[in-house]
N, C-alpha and C positions, 0 to 999 in steps of 0.2 A: 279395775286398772288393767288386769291383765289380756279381760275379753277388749277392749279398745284397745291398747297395745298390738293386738293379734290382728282384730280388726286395722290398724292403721299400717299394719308391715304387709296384711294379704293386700290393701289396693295399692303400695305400691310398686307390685308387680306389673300389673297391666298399664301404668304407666309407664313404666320402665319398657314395656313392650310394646307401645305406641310411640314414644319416643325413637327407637331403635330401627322403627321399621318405618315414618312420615319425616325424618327428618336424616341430617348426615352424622350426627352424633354417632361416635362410636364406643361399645362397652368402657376401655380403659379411658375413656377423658368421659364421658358421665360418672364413673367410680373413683376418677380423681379428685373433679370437684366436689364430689358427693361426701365423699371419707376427709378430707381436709377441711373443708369448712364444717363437718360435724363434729372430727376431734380436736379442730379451735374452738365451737361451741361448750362442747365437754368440760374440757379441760380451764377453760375461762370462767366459765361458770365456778368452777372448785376453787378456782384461785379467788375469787369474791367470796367463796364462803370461807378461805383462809386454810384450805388445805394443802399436806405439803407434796404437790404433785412434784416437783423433782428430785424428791429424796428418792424414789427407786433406783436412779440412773446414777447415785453413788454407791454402791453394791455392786462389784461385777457378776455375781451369779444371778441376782434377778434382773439384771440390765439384759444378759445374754436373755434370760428367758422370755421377756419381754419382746425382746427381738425378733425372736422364734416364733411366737404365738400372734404378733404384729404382721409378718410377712406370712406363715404355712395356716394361721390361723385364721386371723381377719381376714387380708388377704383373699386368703385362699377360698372361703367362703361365699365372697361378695363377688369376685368375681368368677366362681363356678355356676356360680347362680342368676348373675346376669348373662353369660354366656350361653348358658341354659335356655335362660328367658327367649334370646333371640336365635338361639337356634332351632326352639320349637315353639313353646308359649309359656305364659305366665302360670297360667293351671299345672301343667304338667310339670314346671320346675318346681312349683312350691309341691307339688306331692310328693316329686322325686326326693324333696330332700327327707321327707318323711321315712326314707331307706336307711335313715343312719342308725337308729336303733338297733338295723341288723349286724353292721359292722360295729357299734361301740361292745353288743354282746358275744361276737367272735374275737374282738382284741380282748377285751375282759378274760373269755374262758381259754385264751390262748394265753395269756400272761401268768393265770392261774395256777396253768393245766387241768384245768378240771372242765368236762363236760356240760354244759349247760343243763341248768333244771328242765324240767319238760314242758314247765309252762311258756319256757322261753324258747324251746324249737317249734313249741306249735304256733307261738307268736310271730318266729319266724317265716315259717311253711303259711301261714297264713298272710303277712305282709307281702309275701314273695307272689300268693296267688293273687292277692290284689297290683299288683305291679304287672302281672303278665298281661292280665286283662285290661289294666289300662293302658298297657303299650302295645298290645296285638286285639283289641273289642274283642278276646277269643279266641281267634283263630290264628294254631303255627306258622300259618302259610304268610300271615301279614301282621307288617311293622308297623305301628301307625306313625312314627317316628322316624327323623334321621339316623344312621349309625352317629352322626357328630353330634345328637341330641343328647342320645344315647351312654355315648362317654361322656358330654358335661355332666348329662343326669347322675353319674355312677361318682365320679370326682368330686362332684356336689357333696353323695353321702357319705366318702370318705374326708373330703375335706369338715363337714359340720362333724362329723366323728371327733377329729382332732379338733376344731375349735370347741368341741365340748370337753372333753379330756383333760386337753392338757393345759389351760389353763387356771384348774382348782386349785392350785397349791399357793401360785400367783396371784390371786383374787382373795385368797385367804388373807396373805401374809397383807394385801397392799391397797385392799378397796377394789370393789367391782366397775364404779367408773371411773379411777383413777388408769384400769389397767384397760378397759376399753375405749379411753379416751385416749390414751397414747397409742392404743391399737389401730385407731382408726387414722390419726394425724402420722405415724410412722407409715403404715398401711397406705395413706394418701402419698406419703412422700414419694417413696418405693416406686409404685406405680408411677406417679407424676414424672418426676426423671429418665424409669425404662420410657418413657412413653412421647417424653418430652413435647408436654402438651401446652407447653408456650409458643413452638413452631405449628401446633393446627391452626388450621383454616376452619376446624368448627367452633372457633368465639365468635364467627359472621352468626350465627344460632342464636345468638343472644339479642339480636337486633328483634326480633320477632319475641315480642313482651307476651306470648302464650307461651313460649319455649321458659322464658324465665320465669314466670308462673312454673308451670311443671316441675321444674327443676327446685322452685320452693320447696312446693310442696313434698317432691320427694326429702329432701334433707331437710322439712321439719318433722315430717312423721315418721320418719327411718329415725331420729334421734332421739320422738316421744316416744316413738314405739319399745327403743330400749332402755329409755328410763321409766316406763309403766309397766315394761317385762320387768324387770330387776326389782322396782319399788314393790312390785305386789309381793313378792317374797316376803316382806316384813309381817304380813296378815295371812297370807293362804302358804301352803306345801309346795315342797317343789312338786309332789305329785298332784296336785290339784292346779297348779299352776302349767305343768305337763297338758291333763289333759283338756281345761278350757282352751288353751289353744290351739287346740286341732280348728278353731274358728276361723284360722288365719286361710287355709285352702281353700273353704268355702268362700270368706269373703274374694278372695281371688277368683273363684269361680262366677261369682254374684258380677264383679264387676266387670267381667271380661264378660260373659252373658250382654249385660245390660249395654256398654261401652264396644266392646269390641265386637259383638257377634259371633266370642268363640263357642260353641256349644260343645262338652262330652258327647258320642256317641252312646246307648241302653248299654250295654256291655263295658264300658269305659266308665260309667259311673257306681256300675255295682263295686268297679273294680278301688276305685277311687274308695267308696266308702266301706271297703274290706281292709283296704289300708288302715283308714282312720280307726275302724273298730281295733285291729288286732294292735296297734300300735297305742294308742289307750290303752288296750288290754294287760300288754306290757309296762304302761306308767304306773297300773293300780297294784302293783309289784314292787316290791324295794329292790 
């Protein structure tokens, strides 16, 4: 479940970045439609199975938090990461986000006060050396990235930081897709209104039936993707579940290869799979 999962959220990146870059779609109306009609699927779905999704929203402290984790959370995620996507490539944002490990263990030993173990600064120093390498092949002298890459890439690992966080307590009290199904259909909302994507001109987009294809496909496998990430928790560890999914950059890599022609440069893949090791490294860790 989980390696499919990984597999079906790494190819749709390179959708996502084919899209972004052959047609006029832009990130907030692909993330609109995308997040709304997944957190109607979600949420539909539970109401046929007879659950009571809107009993959180009589609570005012978990309604607030819902809210919070809905807009800074989902949100903030999806669309750090599509932004990402199209300000550099699909590769390079799904690794970027693989930097949040560094900032969930500096919130951690900062809330703490306690110094990190060492296994976890070398985890660090080691993530960090595969990140240099895949954004300079090496060399001080050269970025292979935009600065605006650059900051999606870094808001990315701050934002998955906080969609990792802070919604444990939430997820505890009220069901995992209960609280991402609302995440996603508030998340949709939010955006849909800043964005007000009833006045674009990119519904002309949908006349062309490869565009609506595409657009399937991403909001069936962005929704299978996280109900086979979540369901595999019942059988495997969150650390086992941790690290099968480092699959998900590769398959992003694979398809972007095959599909797009992105290729890593030698020194840009060493860098790539320093990441993955040290970052595993750190899952095999409590």
């Amino acid at each position: 479940m989980i390696v499919i999962g990984a597999m079906l959220w790494g190819t749709t990146g390179p959708i996502m970045e084919w899209i972004l870059s052959e047609t006029t779609i832009t990130v907030p109306f692909m993330l609109s439609i995308r997040m709304l009609v997944a957190g109607v699927v979600i949420l539909g779905t539970l109401v046929l199975m007879k659950k009571p999704v809107l009993a959180v929203w009589k609570n005012g402290y978990w309604a607030k938090q819902l809210v919070i984790y809905s807009i800074f959370g989902m949100l903030g995620v999806q669309y750090t990461f599509v932004a990402s996507i199209h300000a550099s490539n699909a590769v390079m944002a799904t690794l970027m986000q693989f930097s949040a490990p560094i900032f969930i263990i500096i919130f951690v030993s900062v809330k703490a006060r306690k110094f990190p173990p060492v296994y976890q600064v070398v985890g660090i120093l080691g993530t960090l050396a595969g990140l240099f390498l895949l954004l300079t092949n090496g060399s001080f002298n050269n970025l292979l990235v935009s600065k605006e890459a650059l900051i999606w890439g870094l808001l990315l690992g701050l934002a998955f930081t906080f969609y990792t966080l802070h919604p444990i307590r939430l997820m505890n009290e009220w069901g995992v897709l209960i609280v991402i199904g609302w995440g996603m259909l508030v998340a949709g909302v939010v955006l849909s209104v800043a964005s007000q994507i009833w006045n674009s001109g990119e519904w002309n987009e949908f006349a062309d039936p490869k565009i609506v294809a595409l657009m399937a496909i991403l909001i069936i496998f962005g929704t299978a993707a996280f109900v086979l990430f979540l369901g595999s928790l019942k059988y495997i560890t969150p650390v086992e579940n941790s690290v099968l999914s480092s699959i998900e950059p590769l398959t992003a890599m694979l398809v972007s290869v095959v599909w797009l022609g992105v290729m890593l440069k030698g020194i840009q893949l060493l860098g790539a799979f320093l990441m993955l090791v040290f970052v595993i490294r750190l899952s095999l860790k409590k």
